[in-house]
N, C-alpha and C positions, 0 to 999 in steps of 0.2 A: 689438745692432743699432746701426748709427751711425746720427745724426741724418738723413741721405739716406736711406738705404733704409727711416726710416720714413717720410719724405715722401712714398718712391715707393709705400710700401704702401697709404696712405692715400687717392693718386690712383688709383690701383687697384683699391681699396675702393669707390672715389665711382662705380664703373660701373654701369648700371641694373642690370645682368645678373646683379649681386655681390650676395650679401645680407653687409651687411657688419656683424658680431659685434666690429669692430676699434674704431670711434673713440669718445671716451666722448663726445659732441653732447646739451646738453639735447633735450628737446622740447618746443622753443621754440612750436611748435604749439599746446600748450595754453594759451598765454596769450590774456587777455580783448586784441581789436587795437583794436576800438571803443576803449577806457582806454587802452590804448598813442596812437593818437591823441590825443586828447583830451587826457593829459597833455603830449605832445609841441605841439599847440597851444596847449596853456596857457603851457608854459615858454616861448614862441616870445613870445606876446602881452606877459608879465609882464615877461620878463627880457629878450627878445631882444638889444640892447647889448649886455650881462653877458656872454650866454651865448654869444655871437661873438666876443668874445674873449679874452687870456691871462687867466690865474690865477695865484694862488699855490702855490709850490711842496708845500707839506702838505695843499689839497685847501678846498674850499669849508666854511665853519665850519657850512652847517644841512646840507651831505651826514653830515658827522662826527657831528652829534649822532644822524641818523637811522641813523646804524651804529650808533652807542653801542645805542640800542634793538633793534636787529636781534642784538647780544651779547646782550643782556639778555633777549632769548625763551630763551638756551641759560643764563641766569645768571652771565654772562662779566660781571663788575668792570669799567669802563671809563669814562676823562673825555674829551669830544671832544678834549682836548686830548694825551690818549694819542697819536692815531692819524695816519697818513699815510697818504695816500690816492693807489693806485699804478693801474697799467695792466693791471688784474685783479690775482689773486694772484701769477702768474707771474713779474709783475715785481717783486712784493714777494718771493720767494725770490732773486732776481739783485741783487736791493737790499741785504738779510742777506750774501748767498755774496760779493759784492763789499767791503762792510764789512768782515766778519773773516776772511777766509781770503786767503792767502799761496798761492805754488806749496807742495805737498807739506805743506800744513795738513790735520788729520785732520778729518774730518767723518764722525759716526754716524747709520745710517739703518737702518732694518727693511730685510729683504732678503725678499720683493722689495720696490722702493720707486718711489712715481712717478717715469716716466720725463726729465717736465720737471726738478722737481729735481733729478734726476742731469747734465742736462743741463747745468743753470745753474750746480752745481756743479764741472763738468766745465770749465766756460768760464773759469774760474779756478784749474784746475789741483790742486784739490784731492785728497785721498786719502781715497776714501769707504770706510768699513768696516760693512761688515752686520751686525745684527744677527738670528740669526731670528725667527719667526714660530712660531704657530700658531692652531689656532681664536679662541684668546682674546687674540689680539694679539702684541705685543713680547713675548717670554719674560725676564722682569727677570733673570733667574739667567745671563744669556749676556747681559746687558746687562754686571751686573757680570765678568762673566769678561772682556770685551770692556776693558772699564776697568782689570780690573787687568793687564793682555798690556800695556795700552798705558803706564801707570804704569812695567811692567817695562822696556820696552825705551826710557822717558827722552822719552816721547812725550805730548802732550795732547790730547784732542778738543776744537776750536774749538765743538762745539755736537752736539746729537740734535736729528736732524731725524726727526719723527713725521707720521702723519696719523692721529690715536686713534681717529675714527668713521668705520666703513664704506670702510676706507679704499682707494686704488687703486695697485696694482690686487689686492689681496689681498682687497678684500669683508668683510673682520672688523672688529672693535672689539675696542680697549682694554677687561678687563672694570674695575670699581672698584676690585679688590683689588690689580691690576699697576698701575694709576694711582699708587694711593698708592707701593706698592712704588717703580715706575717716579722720582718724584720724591725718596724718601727716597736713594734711590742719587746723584743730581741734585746733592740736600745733601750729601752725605756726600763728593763728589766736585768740590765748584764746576763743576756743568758745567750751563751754559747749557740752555734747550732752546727749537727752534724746533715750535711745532705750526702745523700747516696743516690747516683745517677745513672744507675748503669743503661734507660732504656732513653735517654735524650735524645737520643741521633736517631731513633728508631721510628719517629712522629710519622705515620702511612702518607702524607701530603709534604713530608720533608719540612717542614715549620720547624723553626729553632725556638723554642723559649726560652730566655734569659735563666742561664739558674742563680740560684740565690748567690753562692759566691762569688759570680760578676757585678753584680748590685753592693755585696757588701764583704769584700774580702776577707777584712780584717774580724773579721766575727763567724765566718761560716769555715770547718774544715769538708774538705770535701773528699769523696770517695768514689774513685772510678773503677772502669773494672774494661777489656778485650774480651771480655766473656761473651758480650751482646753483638758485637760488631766486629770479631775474629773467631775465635775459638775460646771456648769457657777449658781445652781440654793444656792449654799453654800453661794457663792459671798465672795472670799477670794480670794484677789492679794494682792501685796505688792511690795513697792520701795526699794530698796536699794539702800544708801546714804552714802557721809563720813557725820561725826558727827556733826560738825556745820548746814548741811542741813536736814540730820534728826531726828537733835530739835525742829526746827521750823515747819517738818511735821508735829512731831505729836502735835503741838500746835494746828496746822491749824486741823488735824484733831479732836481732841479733841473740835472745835469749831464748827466742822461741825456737827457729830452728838456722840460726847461725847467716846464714844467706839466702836468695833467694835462687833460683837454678840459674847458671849464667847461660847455659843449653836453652833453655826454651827464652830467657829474655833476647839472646842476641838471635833466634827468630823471630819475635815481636819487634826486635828494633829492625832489622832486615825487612818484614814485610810492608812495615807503616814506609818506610825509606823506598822500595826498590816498586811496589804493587799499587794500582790504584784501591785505595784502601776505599775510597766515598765511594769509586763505584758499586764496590764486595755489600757496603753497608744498604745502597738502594737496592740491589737486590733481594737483599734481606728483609727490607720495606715492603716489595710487592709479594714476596711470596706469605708475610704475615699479613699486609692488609687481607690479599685473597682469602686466607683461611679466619682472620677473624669476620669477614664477611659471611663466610659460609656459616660460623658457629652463632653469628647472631640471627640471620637470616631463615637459619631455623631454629633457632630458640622462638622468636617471632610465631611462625608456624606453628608448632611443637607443643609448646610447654602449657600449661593453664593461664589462665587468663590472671589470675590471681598471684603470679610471679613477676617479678621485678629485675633488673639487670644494667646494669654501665653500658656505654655502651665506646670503647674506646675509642682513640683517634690515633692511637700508634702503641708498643710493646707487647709483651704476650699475654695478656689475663681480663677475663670480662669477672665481675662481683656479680652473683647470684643472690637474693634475698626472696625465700619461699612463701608459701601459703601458711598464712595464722594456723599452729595447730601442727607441722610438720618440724624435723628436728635433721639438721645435715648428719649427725654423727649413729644417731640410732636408723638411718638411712643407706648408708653405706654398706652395710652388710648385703642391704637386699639388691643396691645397686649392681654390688660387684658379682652378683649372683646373675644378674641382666647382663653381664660383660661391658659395664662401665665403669669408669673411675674417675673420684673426681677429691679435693679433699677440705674438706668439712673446715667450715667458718673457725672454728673454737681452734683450730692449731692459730689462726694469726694475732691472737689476743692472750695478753696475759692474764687476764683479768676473770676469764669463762665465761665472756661473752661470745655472741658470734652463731649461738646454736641455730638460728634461721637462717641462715647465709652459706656460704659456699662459693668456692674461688675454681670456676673454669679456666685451663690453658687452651692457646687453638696457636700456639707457635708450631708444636712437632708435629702432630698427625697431618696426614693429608686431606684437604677438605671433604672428599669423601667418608673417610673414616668419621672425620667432625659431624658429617651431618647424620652417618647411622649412630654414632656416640649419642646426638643430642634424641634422636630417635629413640634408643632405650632408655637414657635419665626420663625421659618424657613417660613414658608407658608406666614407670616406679611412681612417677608425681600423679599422676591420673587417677591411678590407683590408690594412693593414698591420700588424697585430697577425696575420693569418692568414701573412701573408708574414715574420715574422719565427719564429712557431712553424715552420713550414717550416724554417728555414731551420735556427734555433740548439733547436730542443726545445720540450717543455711549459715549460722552465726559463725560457724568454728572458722 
């Protein structure tokens, strides 16, 4: 899907009438607003000056230390002076993808892979190459096959771009043993890697898993983001980098749009400082475990027997993969005609792959909604799984 018609799907999506399975939206709803206040009046009284106007282009030095700690809940190595502090993560992947990549630069990515990165990737002309997948993540053994095709034919990967926990829209985890795997290929190859973490802390059973750049620092940049675990509406992520890389970020950033807001950073340094922030985050745990319970629970029920799906253990997206013979994107039409929405395999791939698959959210709607949602995808599939044995046999 190009970047439009996910626009348009999403306006689509926004209909009361839609139960929409499509966008990944925290729910921002559960936050304490009385503290939201409160902090927002405090930064207003303390700092106000400050926080009206410019900054520095690497990011306010007690937001950075209070990321440094927000690593440190997942055991992530880090000096505030590591970090650059961007306009969520999104623009910390356009910060990297602009950095090192040329037209017809290779970049490696799980297939499927979030859509933004492909995007930002995209916007620089790069040559994404997938990797697959399965339950347990990147498959290391197609990592290296992937490496040596590209060895053979006199080519480099500028970098692996991952999302190891819970990741979107695939719903799985890196397990430990393809971690390590995952990085000895890394060494063995000088090849960069980018991780992008935003759903780590979000594990429904509270599990930390090591991410890659605690294992191997000096080779993984990393990319965080308060999107998942405060508010995505602040728009505060940040990279962490060794020093020679993030010089040049924040050049680049500083070129992009000068600074970053010092208003909404010295709320994020204020709320990680002053709020139990891990408490804000398990809440955020149980009301996504609850709801992707409901969405599998009736997927389970619901769908044909002949569908497939992840089945996560924390973040917001389950991976759908259909009945031989059904297509997600020539599907949608008639979905959103049922008042569902959901969005179609082939936007997370650069490649056009993806057309049997399709990426559920069950983070924003309420599990009700999730379960009449999964109730009408389900009556579309019925149907068209009956209209396809019709047509081609038991075989199709």
């Amino acid at each position: 899907m190009r970047a439009s018609e996910i626009r348009a799907l999403f306006a689509v999506a926004s209909r009361p009438e839609i139960v929409s399975l499509a966008g990944g939206m925290p729910f921002t709803a559960a936050l304490d607003y009385d503290a939201v206040g409160d902090v927002t009046a405090e930064v207003i009284r303390d700092h106000g000056p400050a926080a009206l106007q410019y900054g520095g282009g690497q990011g306010l030095p007690g937001l950075r230390e209070r990321l440094v700690q927000v690593m440190a809940a997942e055991s992530v190595p880090a000096h505030p002076d590591d970090l650059v502090v961007t306009t969520g993560g999104q623009q910390g992947l356009d910060l990297v993808a602009k950095l090192f990549c040329d037209p017809a630069d290779v970049i490696l990515a799980e297939g499927p892979s979030y859509v933004g990165a492909l995007g930002a990737f995209a916007a620089y002309e790069a040559d994404v190459v997938h990797v697959p997948m399965d339950a347990q993540g990147l498959i290391p053994e197609a990592l290296a096959e992937r490496l040596d095709e590209l060895a053979a034919e006199g080519r480099r990967a500028k970098f692996l771009y991952t999302v190891p926990n819970h990741q979107n829209p695939a719903g799985v985890s890196l397990t430990a043993a393809r971690r390590t795997a995952v990085l000895e290929l890394a060494e063995r190859h000088d090849l960069l890697i980018v991780e992008d973490n935003p759903y780590g802390l979000l594990d429904f059973k509270g599990e930390v898993r090591p991410p890659l750049r605690a294992l191997a620092p000096e080779r993984v940049l990393y990319v965080g983001t308060l999107s998942k675990i405060f508010s995505p509406g602040i728009r505060v992520g940040w990279v962490a980098a060794p020093e020679s890389i993030r010089e040049k970020l924040v050049l680049l950033k500083e070129a992009a749009d000068l600074c970053q807001s010092n208003l909404t950073q010295y709320l994020a340094e204020r709320w990680l400082a002053s709020q139990p922030w891990l408490r804000q985050v398990e809440q955020y745990r149980q009301v996504y475990r609850e709801r992707c319970e409901a969405l599998v629970t009736e997927l389970r029920a619901e769908l044909p027997s002949s569908c497939s799906w992840s089945e996560p253990t924390g973040g917001f997206f389950v991976w759908l993969r259909l009945p031989r013979g059904l297509d997600s994107g020539e599907l949608l039409a008639k979905a959103i005609s049922a008042r569902v929405a959901y969005v179609p395999g082939r936007a997370f791939y650069a490649d056009g792959s993806g057309g049997d698959e399709l990426r559920l959210s069950f983070c924003f709607p309420t599990p009700d909604k999730i379960r009449e949602g999964v109730r009408r995808l389900a009556q579309v599939l019925h149907t068209e799984v009956e209209l396809v044995r019709a047509m081609f046999g038991e075989r199709a």
